[in-house]
N, C-alpha and C positions, 0 to 999 in steps of 0.2 A: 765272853768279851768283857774286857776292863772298863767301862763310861771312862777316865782319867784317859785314858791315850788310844780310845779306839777310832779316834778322827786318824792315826797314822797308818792303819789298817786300808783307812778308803781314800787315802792319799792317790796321786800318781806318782810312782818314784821320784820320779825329778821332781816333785814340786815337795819331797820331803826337805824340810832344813836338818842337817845331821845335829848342829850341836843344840837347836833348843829340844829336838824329838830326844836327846839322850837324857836333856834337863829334865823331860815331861814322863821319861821312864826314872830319873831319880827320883823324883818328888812323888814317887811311890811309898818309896821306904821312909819320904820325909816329913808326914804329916804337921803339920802347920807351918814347914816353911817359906817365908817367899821368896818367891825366883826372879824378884825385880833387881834386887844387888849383881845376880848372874847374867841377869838380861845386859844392866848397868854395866859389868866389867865386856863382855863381850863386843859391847857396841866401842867400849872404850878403847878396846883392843885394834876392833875396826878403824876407826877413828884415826891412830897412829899409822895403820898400816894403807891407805888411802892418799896419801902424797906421793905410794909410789903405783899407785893403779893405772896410770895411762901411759909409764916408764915401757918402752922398747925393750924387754928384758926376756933373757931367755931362761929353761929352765933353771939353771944353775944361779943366776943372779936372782931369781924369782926365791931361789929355796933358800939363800943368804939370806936376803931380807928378812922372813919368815923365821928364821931359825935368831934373827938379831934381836927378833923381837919377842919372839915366844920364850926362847932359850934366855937367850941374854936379858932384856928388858923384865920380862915377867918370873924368870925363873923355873920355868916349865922342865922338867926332866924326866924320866922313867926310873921309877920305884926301886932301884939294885936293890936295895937291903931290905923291904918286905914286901916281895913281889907277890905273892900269893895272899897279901891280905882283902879282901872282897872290897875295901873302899875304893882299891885303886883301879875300878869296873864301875864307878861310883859316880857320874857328873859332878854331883853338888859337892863331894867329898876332893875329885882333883882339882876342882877351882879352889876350894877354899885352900887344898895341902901345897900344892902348884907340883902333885906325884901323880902318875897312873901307870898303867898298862901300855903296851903299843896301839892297841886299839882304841885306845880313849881318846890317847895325845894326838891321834895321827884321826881321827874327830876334829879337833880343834881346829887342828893343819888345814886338815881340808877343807872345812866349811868358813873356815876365817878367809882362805884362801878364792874361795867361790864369793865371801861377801863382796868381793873388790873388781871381779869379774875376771879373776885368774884360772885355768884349767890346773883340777887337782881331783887326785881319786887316789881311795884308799886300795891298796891292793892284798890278793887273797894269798899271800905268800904264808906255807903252812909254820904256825909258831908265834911267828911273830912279824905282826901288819907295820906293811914300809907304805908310802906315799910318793907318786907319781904324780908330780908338777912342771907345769911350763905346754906351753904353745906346741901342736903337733911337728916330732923333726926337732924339735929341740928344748925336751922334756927328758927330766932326770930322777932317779931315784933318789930318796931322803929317807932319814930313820929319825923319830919325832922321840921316838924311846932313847936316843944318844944325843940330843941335842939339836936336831935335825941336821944330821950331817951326810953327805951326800953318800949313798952306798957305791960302791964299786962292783961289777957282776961275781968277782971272785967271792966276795963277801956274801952275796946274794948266793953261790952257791953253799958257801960254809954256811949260811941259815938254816937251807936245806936239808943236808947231810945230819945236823945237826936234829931238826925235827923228824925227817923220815928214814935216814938213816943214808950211808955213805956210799949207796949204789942206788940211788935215785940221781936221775939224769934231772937237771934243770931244762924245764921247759916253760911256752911265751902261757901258757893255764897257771903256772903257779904265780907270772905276773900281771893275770889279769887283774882290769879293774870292779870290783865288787859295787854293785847296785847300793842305794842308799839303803836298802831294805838288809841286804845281806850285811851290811857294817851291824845295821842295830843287832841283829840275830847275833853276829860273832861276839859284840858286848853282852848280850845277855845268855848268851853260851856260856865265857866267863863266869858269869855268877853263878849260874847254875851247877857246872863242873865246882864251884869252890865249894855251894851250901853241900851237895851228894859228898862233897870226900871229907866235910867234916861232918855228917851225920846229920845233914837237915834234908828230911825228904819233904816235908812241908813246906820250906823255903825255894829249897829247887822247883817243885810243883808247880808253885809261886811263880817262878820266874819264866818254865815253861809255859804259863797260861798267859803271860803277859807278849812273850815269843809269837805265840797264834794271834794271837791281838793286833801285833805290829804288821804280821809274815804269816796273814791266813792261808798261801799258798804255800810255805813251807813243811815239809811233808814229815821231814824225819824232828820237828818239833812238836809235832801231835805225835807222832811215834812216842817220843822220848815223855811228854803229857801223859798220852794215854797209861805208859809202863807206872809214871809216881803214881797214877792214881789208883790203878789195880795195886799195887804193891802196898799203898797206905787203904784198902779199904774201900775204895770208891767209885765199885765196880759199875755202876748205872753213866758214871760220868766217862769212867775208860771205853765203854762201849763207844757212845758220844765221841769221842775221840776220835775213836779209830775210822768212826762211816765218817766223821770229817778227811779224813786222810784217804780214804775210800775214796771219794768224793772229786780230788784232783790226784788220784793214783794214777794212770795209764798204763802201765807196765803190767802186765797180767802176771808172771809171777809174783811178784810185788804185791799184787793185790790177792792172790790166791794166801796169802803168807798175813796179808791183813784179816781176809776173812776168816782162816783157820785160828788166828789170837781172839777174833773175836767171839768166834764158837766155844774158845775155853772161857772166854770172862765170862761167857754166859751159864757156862756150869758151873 
């Protein structure tokens, strides 16, 4: 367990804040920076977007505003030209660039959206995270990675096809909404996928320990845990791992499939 951000571990989901929990997992990588400037734009952000909080507005007017303010005012957009570089999974790095991921921007969306007391959730669409805003009955998809522009389903399914390939059927599981626990995980998935494909198993590692941190009941992150740490060496710790995993496994093959990994770290 991390001390820096194991208070978000013992959180209750709802009572996580998305964008300072993603600030409190950046300022990992940041050591001595302060996150009062980020706290400062944030609030500031708030601040703007609060004349229209008590506005009768459905989704669609809800995701204008947001995207006038974020897109337009602040300059907030999705990284086209170095999408793969690890900053842009980075809090402290897309406030300062005004660049991220979909899951970072649609972070912002969201929790900027909830400061006001608006309904917004990030959704688990494979590839690439859209946001669902507005009042039950009349709430609309957005994309925070184009500007926050409203998606259309056809679009919604070309994401799909695109991610999982072009005979996967669109269904209401690929638009659910994602737990505040599950957003941080899909962000530090990100990173973790970037350090592994450029040859950091250390960093990955890294990021996996911080994933059980946040998503102690996340099962295939102690998996993915456990594998750097066997792989780098650190076989007493993968064990550890794995009877963590053990531990909220249920599924008995699943767990027969743990116990047999952990019979071999042990030889």
């Amino acid at each position: 367990m991390i001390p820096a951000v194991s208070h978000l571990g013992l959180l209750d989901d709802e009572d996580i804040a998305l964008d300072l929990a993603a600030l409190d997992l950046s300022a990992l990588d940041h050591e001595g920076v302060s996150l009062d400037p980020y706290f400062a734009l944030l609030k500031e952000m708030e601040g703007r977007l609060a004349p229209a909080a008590g506005a009768d507005a459905d989704g669609l007017r809800q995701g204008r505003i947001m995207a006038e303010l974020l897109a337009g005012k602040y300059a907030f957009s999705g990284d086209h030209q170095t999408y793969d570089a690890p900053l842009n999974a980075d809090m402290i790095r897309v406030l300062d660039r005004r660049r991220g991921l979909p899951v970072s921007l649609s972070i912002l969306y969201v929790a900027l959206a909830r400061r006001i007391g608006w309904i917004a959730f990030a959704l688990n669409t494979p590839g690439h995270v859209l946001v669902r805003i507005g009042p039950p009955g009349a709430a609309v998809v957005i994309d925070p990675f184009n500007g926050g522009a409203p998606v259309p389903m056809a679009h919604i399914a070309d994401l799909l096809a695109g991610a999982l390939g072009a005979r996967v059927a669109l269904t209401k599981d690929h638009l659910a909404p994602m737990s505040n626990r599950q957003v941080l995980v899909r962000l530090l998935l990100n990173q973790a996928s970037r350090a592994e494909r450029g040859g950091d198993r250390a960093r990955a590692r890294a990021i996996y320990e911080r994933a059980t941190t946040v998503a102690p009941a996340h099962a295939q992150c102690w998996w993915d845990l456990a594998r750097l740490q066997w792989q780098t060496g650190q076989a007493e710790k993968a064990r550890d791992s794995l009877s963590a995993m053990l531990e909220i496994t249920r599924d008995p093959v699943r767990r027969a499939h743990i116990v047999s990994m952990m019979e071999t770290v042990a030889r």
